[in-house]
N, C-alpha and C positions, 0 to 999 in steps of 0.2 A: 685631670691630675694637677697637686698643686706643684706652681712653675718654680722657678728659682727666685726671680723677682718678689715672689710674694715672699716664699723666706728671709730675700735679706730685708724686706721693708719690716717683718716683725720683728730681727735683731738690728734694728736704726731704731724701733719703737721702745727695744728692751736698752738701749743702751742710752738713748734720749734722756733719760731721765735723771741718772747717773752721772750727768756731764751738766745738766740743769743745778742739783745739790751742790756739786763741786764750784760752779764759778757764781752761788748768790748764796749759799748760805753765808754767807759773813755780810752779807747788805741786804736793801731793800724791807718788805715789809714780812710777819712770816707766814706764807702762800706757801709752802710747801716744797721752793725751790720752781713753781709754774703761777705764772700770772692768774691765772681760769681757776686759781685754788683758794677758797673764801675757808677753808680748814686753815687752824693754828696748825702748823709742823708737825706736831705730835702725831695727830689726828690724819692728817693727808697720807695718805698710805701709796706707794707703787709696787703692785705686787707682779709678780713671774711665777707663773707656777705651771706643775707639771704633774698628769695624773693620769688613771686607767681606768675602769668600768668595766661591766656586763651588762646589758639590755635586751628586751625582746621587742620585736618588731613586726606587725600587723598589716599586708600589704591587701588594697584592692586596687585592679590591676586589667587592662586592657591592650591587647597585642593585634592591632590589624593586619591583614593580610600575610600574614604567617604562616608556621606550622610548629606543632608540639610533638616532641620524641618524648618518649618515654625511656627506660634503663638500657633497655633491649636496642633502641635504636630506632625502633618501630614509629611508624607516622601515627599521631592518635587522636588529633584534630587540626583541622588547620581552617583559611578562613579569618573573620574576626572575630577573637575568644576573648572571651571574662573570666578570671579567677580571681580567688582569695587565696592569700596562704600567709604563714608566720614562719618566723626563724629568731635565732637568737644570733649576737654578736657579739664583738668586743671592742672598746676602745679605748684608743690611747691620744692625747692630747698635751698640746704646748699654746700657754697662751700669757699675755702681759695685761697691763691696764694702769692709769692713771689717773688721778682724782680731776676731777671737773664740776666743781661749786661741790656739793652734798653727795653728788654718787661717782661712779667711776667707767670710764670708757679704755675699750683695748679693743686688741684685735689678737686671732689665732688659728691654729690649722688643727683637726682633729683627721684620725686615722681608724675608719671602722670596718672591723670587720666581718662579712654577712654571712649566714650558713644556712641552706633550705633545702629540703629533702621532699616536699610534697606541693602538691598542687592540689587545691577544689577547682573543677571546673564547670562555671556557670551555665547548661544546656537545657534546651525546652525539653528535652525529658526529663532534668533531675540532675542534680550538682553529682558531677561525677570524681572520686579522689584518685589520683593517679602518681606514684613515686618518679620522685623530678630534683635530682642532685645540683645545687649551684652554689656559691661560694664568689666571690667576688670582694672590691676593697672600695668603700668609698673615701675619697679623698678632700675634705673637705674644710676653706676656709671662711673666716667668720668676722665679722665683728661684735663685740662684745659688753653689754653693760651690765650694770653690778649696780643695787641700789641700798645701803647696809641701811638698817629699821635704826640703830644710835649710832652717828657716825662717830658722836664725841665722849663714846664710852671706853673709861680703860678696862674693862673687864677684860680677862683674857680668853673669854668666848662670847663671841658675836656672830651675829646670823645678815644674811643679805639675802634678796630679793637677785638673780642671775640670770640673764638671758641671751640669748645668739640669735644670729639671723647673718644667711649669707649664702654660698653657692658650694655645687663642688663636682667631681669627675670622678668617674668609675675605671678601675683599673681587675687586669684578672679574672675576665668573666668566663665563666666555660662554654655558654651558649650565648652564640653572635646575638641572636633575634631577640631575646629579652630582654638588650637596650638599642640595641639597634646601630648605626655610624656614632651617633651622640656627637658629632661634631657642632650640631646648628639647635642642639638639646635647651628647652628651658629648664633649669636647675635651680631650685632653691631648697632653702628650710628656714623652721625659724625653731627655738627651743628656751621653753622657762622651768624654770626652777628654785628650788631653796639652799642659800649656799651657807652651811652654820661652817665658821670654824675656831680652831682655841692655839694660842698662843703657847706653842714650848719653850723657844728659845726668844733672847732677842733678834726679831725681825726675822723668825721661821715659825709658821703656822702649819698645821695638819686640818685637810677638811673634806668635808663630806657635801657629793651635790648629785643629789635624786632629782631628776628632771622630768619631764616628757616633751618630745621633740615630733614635729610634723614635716617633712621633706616628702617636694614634689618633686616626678619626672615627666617631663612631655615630649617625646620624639620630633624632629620637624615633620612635618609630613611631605616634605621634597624628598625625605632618604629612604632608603629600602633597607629592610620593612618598615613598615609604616601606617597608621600611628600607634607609637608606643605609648599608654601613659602609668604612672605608678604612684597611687597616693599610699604613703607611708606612716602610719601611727606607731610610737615609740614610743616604752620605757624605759630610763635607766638608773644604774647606780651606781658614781662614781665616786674615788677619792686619789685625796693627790698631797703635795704638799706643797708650799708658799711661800715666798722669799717678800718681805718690804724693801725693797732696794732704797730707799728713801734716808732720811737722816732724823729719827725724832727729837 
């Protein structure tokens, strides 16, 4: 789960920037209000933005020493099992960034949430499908880089290259054993995509970011049950909107 700490590091990271503009735009060379900015002012952008999505998600999936219930309650394999299954979700997300030479670096936390209703399960007789309710929140934060194709275009739509990579925690599970303690869990992901967006107002953008995201789970194998792993394929489709806190 993300802690406290992590949030107030990304409001010192949203307000860093703001306080940068304020005590050098009247001196110096023009970097954007940050040393690391090889952009004319104009051009150096810090953005804050906030947005939401829908995605599906492609799980294949390995549960040692378990057991699987079914609706009923009933035991209906247990053992170490194989499955596949999908679901869909939703996300919502807060995140900043700041220019560094040509592209731009931040950090952010995203909030997703999962929904699955079926299980395939992999047996020497035959993938058997079996109805398996779970829902769960993963909580996860990131860092983030943004690579715009013309940094020093005024058009008021422009397109960037956007990616993540980072960790995160699961909250809200209905069924213990499908992540298991998760205390001593390797957790990552990483996620690329294309970020277009266009210019309404001064220094507020609306944009669109279709990605596809891959996130690992791997249980320790000290905790009970054990080992859990889950490799994750995602699509999604998000949009949000975008603040330049910057001064052009």
């Amino acid at each position: 789960m993300v802690r406290l700490p992590a949030l107030l590091l990304i409001l010192a990271l949203s307000a860093g920037p703001v306080f940068a503009q304020k005590t050098k735009a009247k001196k110096g060379p023009k970097t954007g209000g940050s040393f690391l900015s090889k952009l004319d002012r104009k051009y150096a952008k810090y953005f804050a933005a906030l947005g939401a999505g829908k995605g599906k998600s492609y799980w294949n999936s390995e549960l040692g020493n378990t057991l699987i219930y079914d609706l009923s309650g009933a035991s209906y394999a247990s053992g170490n099992i194989k499955f596949r299954t999908s679901g869909v979700y939703d996300n919502y997300f807060l995140d900043v960034c700041m220019p560094i030479s040509t592209f731009r670096l931040g950090i952010g936390i995203n909030f997703q949430y999962h929904y699955i209703d079926r299980l395939t399960l992999e047996q020497a007789t035959g993938d058997k499908i079996i109805l398996y309710s779970e829902s769960f929140r993963m909580d996860k934060i990131y860092v983030q880089y943004e690579v715009p194709f013309a940094p020093k275009s005024e058009h008021p739509l422009a397109c960037s290259l956007k990616g993540h990579i980072g960790y995160f925690g699961v909250s809200f599970v209905d069924h213990h054993n499908f992540f298991g303690e998760e205390a001593l869990a390797q957790t990552w992901f990483f996620t690329m995509g294309l970020l277009p967006d266009f210019k309404l107002y001064p220094h507020t953008y609306v944009f669109l970011f279709p990605h596809l995201e891959f996130t690992y789970f791997n249980n320790s194998k000290a905790e009970n049950p054990s080992e859990i792993k889950h490799r994750i394929f995602q699509w999604n489709v998000s949009a949000g909107i975008r603040v330049d806190i910057s001064k052009e």
